[in-house]
DRENGU-937383 format. One line per 3 residues: number of its first residue (from 1); their letters; for each residue x, y, z of N, C-alpha, C, CB. Coordinates in steps of 0.02 Angstrom, whole numbers. Glycine has a CB too. Layout:
NUM> A> X/Y/Z/X/Y/Z/X/Y/Z/X/Y/Z  ...
//
This chain:
1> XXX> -495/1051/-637/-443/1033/-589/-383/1080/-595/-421/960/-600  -350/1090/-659/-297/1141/-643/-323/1206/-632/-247/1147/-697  -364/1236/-652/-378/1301/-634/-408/1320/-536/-439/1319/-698
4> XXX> -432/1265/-500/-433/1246/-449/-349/1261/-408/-460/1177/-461  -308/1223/-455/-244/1187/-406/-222/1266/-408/-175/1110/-447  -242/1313/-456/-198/1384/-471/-218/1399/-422/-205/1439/-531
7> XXX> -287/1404/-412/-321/1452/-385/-296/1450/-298/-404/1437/-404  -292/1376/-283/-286/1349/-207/-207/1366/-195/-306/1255/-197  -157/1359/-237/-85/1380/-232/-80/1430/-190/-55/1399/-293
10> XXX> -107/1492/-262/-114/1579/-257/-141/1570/-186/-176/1630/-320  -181/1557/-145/-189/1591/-92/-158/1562/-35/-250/1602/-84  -126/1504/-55/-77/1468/-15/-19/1506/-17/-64/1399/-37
13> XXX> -16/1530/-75/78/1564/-86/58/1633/-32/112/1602/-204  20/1644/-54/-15/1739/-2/15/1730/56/-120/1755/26  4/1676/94/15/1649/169/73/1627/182/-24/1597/189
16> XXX> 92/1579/116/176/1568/140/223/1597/91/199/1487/145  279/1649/105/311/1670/54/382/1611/15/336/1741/86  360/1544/55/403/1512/38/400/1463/-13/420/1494/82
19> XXX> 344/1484/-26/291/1420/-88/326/1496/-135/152/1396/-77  361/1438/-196/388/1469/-289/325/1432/-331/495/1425/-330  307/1453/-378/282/1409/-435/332/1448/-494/186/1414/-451
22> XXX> 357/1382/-515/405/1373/-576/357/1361/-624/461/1313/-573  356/1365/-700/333/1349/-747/352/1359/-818/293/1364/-735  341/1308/-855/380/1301/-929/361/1332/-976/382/1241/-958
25> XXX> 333/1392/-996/306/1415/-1025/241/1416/-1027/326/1407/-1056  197/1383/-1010/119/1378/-997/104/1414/-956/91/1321/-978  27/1408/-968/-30/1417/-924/-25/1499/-945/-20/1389/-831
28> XXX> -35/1509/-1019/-65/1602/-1057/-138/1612/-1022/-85/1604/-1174  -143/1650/-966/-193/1687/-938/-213/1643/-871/-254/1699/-992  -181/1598/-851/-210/1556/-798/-156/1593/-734/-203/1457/-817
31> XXX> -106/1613/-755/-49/1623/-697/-58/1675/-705/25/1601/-694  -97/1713/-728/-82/1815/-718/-91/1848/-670/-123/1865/-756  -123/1820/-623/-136/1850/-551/-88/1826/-523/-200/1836/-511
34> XXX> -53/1764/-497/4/1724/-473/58/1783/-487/17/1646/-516  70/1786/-541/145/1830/-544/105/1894/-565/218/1800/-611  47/1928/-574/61/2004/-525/73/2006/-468/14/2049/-517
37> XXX> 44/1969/-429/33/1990/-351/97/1951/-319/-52/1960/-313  126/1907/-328/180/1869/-302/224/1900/-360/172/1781/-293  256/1923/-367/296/1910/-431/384/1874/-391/304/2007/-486
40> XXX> 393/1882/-359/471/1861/-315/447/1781/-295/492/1923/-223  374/1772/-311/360/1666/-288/337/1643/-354/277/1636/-214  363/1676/-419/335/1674/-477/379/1653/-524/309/1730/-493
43> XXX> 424/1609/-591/461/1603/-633/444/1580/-698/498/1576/-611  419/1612/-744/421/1573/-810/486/1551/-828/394/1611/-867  525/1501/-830/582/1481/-856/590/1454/-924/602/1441/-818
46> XXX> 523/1450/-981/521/1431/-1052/534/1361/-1053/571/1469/-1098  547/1331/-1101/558/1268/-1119/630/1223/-1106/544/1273/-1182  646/1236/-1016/699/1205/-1008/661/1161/-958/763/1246/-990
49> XXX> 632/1120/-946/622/1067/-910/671/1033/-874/597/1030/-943  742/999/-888/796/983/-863/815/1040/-821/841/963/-912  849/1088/-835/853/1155/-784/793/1169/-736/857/1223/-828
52> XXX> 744/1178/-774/693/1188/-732/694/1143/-670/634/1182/-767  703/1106/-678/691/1035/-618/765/1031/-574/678/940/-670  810/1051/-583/882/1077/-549/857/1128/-509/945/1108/-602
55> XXX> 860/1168/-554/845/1238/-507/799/1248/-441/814/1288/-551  729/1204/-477/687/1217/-415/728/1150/-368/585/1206/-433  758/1126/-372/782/1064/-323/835/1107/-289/816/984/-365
58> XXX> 891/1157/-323/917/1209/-291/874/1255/-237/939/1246/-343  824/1272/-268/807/1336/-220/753/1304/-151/758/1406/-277  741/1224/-170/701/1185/-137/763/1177/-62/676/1108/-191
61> XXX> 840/1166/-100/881/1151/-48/880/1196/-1/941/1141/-65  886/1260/-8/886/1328/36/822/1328/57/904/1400/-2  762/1315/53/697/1319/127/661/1331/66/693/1391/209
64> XXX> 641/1324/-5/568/1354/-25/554/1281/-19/548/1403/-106  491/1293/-63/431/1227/-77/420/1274/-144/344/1209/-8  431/1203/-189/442/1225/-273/392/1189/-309/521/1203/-310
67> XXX> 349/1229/-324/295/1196/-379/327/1209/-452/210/1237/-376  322/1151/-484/360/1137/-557/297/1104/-587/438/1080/-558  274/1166/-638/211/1151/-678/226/1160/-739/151/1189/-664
70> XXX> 203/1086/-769/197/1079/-870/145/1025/-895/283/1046/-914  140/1008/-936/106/949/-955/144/886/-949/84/955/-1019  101/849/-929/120/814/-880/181/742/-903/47/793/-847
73> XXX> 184/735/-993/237/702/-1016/305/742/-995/228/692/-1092  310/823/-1009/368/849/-1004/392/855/-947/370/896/-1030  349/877/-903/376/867/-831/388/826/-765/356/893/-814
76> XXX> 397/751/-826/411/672/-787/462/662/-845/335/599/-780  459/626/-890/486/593/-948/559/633/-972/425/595/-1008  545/700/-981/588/736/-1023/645/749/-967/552/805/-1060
79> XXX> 616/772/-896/658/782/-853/679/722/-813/636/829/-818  664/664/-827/660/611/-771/740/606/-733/636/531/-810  791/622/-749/849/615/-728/864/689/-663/897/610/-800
82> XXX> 849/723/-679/864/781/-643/807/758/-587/857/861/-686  757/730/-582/678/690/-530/724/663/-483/615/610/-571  756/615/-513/792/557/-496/852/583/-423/835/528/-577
85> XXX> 891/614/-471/969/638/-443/949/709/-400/1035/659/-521  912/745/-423/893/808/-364/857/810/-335/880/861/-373  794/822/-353/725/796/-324/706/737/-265/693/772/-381
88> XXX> 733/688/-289/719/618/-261/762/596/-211/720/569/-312  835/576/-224/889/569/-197/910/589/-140/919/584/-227  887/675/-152/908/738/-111/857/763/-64/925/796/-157
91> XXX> 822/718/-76/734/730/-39/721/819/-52/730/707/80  712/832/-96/712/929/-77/637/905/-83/754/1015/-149  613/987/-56/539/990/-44/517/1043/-113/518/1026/45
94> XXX> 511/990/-181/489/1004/-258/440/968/-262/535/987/-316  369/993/-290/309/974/-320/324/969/-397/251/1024/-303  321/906/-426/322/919/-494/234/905/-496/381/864/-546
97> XXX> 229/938/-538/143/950/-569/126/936/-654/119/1044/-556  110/868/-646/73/876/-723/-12/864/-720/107/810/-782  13/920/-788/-65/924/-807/-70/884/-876/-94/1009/-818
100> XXX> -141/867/-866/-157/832/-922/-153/765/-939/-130/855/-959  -145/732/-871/-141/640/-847/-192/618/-905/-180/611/-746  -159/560/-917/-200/513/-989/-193/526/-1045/-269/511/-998
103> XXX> -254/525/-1087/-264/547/-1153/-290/601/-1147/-299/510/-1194  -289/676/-1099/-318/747/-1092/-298/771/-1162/-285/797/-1026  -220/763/-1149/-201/818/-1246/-204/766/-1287/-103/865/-1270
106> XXX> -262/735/-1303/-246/660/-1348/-258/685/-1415/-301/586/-1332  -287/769/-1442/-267/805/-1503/-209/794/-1536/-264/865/-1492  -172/807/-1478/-78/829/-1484/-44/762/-1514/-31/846/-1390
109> XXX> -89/715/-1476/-42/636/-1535/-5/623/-1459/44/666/-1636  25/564/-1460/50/528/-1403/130/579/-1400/56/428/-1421  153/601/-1412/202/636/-1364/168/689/-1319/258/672/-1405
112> XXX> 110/679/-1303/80/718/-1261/44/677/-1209/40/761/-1297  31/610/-1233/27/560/-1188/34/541/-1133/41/535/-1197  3/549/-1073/35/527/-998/7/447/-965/6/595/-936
115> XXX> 24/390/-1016/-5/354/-963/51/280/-961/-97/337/-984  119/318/-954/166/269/-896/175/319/-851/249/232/-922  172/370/-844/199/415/-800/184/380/-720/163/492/-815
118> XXX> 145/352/-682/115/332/-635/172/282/-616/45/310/-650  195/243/-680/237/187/-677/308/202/-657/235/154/-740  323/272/-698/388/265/-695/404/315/-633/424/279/-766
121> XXX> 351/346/-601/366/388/-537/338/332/-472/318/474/-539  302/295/-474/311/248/-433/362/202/-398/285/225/-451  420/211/-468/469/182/-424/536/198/-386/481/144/-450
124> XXX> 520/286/-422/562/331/-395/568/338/-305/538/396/-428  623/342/-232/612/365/-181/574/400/-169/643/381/-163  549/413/-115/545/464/-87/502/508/-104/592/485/-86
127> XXX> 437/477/-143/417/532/-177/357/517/-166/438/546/-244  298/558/-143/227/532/-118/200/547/-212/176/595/-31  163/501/-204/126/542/-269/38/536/-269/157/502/-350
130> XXX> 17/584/-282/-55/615/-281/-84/612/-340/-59/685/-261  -150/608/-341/-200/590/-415/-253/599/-378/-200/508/-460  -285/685/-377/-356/688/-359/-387/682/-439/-378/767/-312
133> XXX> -454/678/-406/-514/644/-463/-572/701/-488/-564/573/-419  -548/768/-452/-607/820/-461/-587/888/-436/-673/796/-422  -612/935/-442/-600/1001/-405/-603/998/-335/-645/1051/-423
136> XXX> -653/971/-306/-641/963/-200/-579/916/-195/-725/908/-142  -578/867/-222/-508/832/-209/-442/857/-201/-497/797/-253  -434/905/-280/-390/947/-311/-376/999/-254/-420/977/-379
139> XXX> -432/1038/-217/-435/1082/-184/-398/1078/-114/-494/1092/-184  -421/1023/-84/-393/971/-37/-309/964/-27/-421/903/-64  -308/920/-83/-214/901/-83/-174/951/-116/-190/828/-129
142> XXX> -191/997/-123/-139/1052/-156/-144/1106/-79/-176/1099/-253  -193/1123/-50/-181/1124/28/-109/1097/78/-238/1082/50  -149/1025/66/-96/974/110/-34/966/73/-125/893/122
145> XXX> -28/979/13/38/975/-16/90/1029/10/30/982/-91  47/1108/-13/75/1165/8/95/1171/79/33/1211/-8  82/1134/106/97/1135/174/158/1068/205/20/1128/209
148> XXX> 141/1039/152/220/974/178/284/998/132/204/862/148  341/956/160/406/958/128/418/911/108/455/975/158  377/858/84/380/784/55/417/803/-28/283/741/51
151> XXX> 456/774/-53/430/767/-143/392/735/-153/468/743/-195  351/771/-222/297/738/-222/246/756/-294/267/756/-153  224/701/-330/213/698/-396/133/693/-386/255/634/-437
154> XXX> 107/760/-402/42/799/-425/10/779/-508/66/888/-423  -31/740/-521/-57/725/-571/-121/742/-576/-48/672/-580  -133/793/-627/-203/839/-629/-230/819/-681/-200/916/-633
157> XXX> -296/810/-700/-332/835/-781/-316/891/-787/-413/836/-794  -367/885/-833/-352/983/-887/-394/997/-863/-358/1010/-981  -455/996/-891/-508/1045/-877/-583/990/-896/-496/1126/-935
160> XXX> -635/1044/-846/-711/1009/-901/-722/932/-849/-677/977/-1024  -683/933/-783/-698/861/-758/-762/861/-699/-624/829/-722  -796/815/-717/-861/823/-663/-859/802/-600/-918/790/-681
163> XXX> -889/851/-570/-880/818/-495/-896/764/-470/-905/846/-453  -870/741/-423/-903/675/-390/-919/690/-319/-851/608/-392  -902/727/-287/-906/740/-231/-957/822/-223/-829/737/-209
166> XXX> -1004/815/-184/-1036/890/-181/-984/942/-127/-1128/882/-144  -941/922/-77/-911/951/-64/-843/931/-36/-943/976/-41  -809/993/-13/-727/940/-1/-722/891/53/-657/986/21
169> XXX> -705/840/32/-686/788/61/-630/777/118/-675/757/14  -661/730/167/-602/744/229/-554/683/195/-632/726/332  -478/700/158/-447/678/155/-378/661/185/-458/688/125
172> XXX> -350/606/211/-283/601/231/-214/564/217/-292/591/274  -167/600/216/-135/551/175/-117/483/179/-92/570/165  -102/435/123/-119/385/109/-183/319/136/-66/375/112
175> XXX> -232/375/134/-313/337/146/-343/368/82/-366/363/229  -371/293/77/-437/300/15/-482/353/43/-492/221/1  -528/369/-1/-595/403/-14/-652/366/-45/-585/459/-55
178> XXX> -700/355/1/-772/315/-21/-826/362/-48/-809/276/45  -823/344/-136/-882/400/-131/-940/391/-137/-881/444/-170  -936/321/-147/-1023/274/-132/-985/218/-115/-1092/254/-211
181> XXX> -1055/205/-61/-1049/137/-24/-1100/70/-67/-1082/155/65  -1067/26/-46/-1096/-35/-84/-1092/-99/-56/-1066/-41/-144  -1107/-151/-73/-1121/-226/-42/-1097/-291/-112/-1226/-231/-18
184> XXX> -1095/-262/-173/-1110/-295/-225/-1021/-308/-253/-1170/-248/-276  -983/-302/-233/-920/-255/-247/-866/-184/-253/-922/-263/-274  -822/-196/-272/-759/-137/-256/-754/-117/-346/-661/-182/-209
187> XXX> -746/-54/-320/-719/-26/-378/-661/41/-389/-776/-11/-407  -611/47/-364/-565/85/-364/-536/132/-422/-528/50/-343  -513/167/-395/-487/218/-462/-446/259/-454/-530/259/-491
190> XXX> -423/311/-468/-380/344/-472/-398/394/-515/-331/314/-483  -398/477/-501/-399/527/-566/-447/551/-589/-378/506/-618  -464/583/-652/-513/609/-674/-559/566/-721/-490/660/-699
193> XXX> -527/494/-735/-566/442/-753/-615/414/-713/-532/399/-768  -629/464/-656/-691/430/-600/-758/432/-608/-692/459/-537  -753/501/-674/-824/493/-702/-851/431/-731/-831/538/-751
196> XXX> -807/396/-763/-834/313/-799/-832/294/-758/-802/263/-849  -813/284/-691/-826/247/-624/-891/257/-596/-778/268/-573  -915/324/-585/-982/360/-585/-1049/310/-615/-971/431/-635
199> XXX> -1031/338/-675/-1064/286/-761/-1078/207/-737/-980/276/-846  -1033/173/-723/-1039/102/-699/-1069/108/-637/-974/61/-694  -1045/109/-580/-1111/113/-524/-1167/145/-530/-1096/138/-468
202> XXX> -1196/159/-587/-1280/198/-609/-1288/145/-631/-1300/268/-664  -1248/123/-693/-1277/57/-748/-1303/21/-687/-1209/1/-804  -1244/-38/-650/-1263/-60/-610/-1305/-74/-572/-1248/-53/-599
205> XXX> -1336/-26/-547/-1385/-22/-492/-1465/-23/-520/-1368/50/-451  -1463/-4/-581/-1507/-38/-617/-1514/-115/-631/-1502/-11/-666  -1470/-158/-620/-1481/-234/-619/-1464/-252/-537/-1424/-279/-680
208> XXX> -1475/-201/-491/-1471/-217/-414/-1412/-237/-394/-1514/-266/-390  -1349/-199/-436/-1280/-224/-430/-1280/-159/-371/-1219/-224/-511  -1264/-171/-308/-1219/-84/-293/-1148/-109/-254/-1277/-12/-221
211> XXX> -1120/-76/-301/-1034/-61/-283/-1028/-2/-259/-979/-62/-343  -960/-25/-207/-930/30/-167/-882/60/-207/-899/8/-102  -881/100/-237/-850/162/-263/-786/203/-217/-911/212/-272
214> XXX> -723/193/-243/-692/211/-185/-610/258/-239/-676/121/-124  -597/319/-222/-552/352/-270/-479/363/-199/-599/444/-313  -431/322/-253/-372/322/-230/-324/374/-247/-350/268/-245
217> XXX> -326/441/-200/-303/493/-238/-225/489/-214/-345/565/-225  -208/449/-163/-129/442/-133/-109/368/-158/-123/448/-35  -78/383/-227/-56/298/-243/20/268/-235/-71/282/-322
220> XXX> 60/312/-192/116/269/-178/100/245/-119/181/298/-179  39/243/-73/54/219/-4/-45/191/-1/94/302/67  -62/134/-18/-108/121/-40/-134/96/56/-99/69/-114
223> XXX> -202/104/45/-226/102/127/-230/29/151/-307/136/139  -187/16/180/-185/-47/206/-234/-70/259/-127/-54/229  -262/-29/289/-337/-42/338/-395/-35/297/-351/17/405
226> XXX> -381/-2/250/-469/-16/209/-468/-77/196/-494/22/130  -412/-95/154/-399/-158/94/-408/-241/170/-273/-143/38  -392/-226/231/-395/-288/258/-466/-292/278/-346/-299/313
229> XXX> -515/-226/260/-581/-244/312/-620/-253/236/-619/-167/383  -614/-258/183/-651/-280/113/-663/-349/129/-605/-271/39  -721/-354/68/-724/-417/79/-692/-448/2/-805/-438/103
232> XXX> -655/-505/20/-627/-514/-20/-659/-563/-76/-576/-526/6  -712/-592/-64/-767/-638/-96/-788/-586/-151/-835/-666/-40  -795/-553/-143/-813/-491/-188/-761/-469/-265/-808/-424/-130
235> XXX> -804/-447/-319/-793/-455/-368/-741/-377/-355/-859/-469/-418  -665/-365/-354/-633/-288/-342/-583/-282/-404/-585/-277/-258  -622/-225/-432/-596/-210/-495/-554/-134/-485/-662/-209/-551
238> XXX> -498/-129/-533/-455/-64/-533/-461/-36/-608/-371/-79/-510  -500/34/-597/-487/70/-668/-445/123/-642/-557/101/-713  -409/139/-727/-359/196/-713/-350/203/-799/-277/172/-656
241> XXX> -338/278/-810/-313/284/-874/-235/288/-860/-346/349/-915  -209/239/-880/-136/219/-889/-116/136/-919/-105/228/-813  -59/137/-946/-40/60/-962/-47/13/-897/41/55/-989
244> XXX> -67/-40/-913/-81/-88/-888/-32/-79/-840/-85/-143/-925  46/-84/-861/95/-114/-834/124/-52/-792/142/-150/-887  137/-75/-723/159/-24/-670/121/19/-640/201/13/-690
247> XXX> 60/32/-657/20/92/-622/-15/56/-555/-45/128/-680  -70/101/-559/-136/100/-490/-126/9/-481/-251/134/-527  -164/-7/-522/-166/-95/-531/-122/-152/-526/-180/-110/-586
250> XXX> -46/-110/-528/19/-154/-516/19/-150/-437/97/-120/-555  -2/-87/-417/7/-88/-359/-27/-104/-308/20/-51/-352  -85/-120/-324/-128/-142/-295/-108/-215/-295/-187/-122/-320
253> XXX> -102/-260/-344/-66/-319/-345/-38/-325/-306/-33/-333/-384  46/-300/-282/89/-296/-226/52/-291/-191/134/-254/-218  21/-238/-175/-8/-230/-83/-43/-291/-83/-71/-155/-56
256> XXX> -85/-309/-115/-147/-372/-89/-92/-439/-79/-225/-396/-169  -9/-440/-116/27/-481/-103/56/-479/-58/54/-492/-136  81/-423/-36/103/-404/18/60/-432/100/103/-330/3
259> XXX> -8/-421/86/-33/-417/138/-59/-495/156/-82/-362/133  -43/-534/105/-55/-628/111/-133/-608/106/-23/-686/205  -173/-590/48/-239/-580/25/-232/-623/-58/-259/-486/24
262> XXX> -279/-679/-39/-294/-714/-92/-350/-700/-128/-295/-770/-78  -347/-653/-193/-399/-641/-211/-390/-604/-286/-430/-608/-155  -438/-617/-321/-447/-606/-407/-443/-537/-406/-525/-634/-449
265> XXX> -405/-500/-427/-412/-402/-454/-419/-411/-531/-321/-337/-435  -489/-386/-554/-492/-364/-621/-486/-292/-606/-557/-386/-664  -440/-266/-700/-377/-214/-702/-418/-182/-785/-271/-263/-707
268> XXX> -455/-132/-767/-475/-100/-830/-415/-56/-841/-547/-60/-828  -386/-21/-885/-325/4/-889/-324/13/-984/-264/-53/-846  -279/62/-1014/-252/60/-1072/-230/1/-1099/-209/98/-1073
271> XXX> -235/-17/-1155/-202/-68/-1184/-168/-50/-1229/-234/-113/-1204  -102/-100/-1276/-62/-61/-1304/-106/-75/-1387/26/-84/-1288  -104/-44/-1438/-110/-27/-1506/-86/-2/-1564/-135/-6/-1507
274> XXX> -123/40/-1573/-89/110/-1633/-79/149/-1579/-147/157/-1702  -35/146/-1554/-11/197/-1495/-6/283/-1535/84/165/-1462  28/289/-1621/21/339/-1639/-70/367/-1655/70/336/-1690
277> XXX> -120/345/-1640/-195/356/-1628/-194/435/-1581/-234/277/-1578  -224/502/-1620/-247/567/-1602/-318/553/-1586/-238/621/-1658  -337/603/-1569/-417/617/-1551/-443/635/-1494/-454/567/-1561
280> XXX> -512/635/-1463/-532/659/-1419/-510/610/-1338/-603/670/-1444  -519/633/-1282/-491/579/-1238/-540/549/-1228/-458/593/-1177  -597/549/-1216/-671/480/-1236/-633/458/-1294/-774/511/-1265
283> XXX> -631/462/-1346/-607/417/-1409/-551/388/-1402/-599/451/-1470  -494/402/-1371/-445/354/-1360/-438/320/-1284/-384/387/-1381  -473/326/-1241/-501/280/-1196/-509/225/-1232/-559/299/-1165
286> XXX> -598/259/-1274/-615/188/-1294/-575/125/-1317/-651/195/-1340  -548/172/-1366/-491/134/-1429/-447/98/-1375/-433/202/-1490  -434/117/-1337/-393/67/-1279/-427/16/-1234/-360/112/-1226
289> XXX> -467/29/-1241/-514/-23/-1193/-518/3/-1124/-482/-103/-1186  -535/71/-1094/-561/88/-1052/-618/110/-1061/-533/116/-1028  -685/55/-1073/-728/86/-1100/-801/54/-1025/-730/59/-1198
292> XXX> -851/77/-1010/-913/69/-973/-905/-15/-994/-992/122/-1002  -911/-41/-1047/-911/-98/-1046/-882/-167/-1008/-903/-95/-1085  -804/-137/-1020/-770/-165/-989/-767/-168/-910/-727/-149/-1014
295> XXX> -813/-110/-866/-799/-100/-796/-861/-161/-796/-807/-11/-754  -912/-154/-826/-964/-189/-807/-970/-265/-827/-1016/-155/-829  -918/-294/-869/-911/-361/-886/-860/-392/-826/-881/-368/-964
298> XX> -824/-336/-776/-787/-353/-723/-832/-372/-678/-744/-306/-700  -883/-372/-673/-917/-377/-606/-987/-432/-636/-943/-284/-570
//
């Protein structure tokens, strides 16, 4: 997925000289073509995240479209005030971009951690926020991004994520994506955790369960015409790698409240623990309870 979002930028920036990508010191060998060939839509700015997020909200005010790329704690959390007051407030047309949604750097130990981020940009204005689930997705909304003046919060994996889709998907904004159809139940998601979504509708269908499989890559504006033609008798479960509290699953709550829909949502999601817990991101899934088990004891 990020080497995708580079790749789809770069030839987006070719076309518009008004697309910047900002960045915090990252991405050693992924941006080397970006700033040869653009070098004037190009900024390594090092490890100022707070500035960083001013500035591009500055140069966002004068007509660019500012991609602001880091991992994805530093470039919500660390900057969240400058989001807030420039970014948000001011509506400028700034992409903040993290990479590495969930437990991706779950090596690094939880200050590398991204899973309130969903929560705490959800309740920010003004701000669309995006969570593709694969490279065609990825490919897709970094397109439609590069091309709006929305703000708007880009949440990528790292790398190594399997496809779900054989090719790009006709996506629009704030409509779901069905990537299997089903009769047996709902199963929603968000992100690069769609492969365990994958995993469960196989288990499944071996005991003649088939669920509709459906990836919510626009989660501040959740599809209000899919969600009224479901059936609501049906067992509709929400996975997401993030805390329980405030993400995909909070919001889904609201909308189904919103919309006077009486009906049970089981919420696979992080749980809290040894929050200081390192390791691989399968291993601290598990350890949280986003595990195959749990999707399939929902249904």
């Amino acid at each position: 997925m990020r080497n995708t979002f580079v790749e789809t930028l770069y030839r987006e920036a070719c076309i518009d000289q008004k697309i910047v990508l900002i960045t915090g010191d990252l991405g050693f060998q992924l941006f080397d073509k970006f700033s040869r060939d653009l070098p004037t839509q190009f900024i390594n700015m090092g490890l100022t995240e707070q500035s960083m997020m001013s500035i591009a909200a500055g140069m966002a005010s004068m007509g660019k479209r500012v991609f602001v790329y880091s991992i994805a704690n530093f470039s919500t959390i660390r900057c969240l005030e400058q989001i807030r007051n420039d970014v948000c407030y001011m509506n400028n047309s700034v992409v903040i971009v993290s990479v590495g949604a969930g437990f991706a750097y779950g090596t690094l130990g939880y200050t590398h951690h991204a899973v309130e981020d969903l929560a705490i940009m959800r309740a920010l204005p003004n701000l669309e926020m995006v969570s593709p689930c694969d490279r065609f997705e990825t490919e897709v909304v970094t397109k439609m991004i590069a091309r709006s003046d929305s703000p708007t919060y880009l949440r990528l994996g790292k790398t190594g994520e399997v496809n779900l889709y054989d090719s790009a998907p006709d996506l629009k904004f704030g409509k779901f994506s069905r990537v299997s159809s089903g009769d047996s139940g709902y199963l929603f998601f968000t992100g690069s955790i769609g492969s365990l979504a994958l995993e469960a509708r196989d288990t499944l269908r071996r005991s003649n369960k088939f669920i509709e499989v459906v990836s919510v890559p626009f989660v501040s504006n959740l599809d209000e015409t899919y969600l009224q033609g479901i059936n609501s008798e049906l067992p509709i479960v929400v996975l997401e790698e993030h805390f329980k509290r405030g993400g995909l699953g909070a919001a889904f709550f609201e909308k189904f409240n919103e919309l006077n829909m009486r009906t049970k949502i089981r919420h696979v999601a992080a749980t809290d623990g040894n929050l200081a817990m390192t390791g691989s991101q399968d291993y601290i899934r598990r350890q949280r309870g986003i595990t195959l088990e749990a999707i399939l004891d929902a249904f």
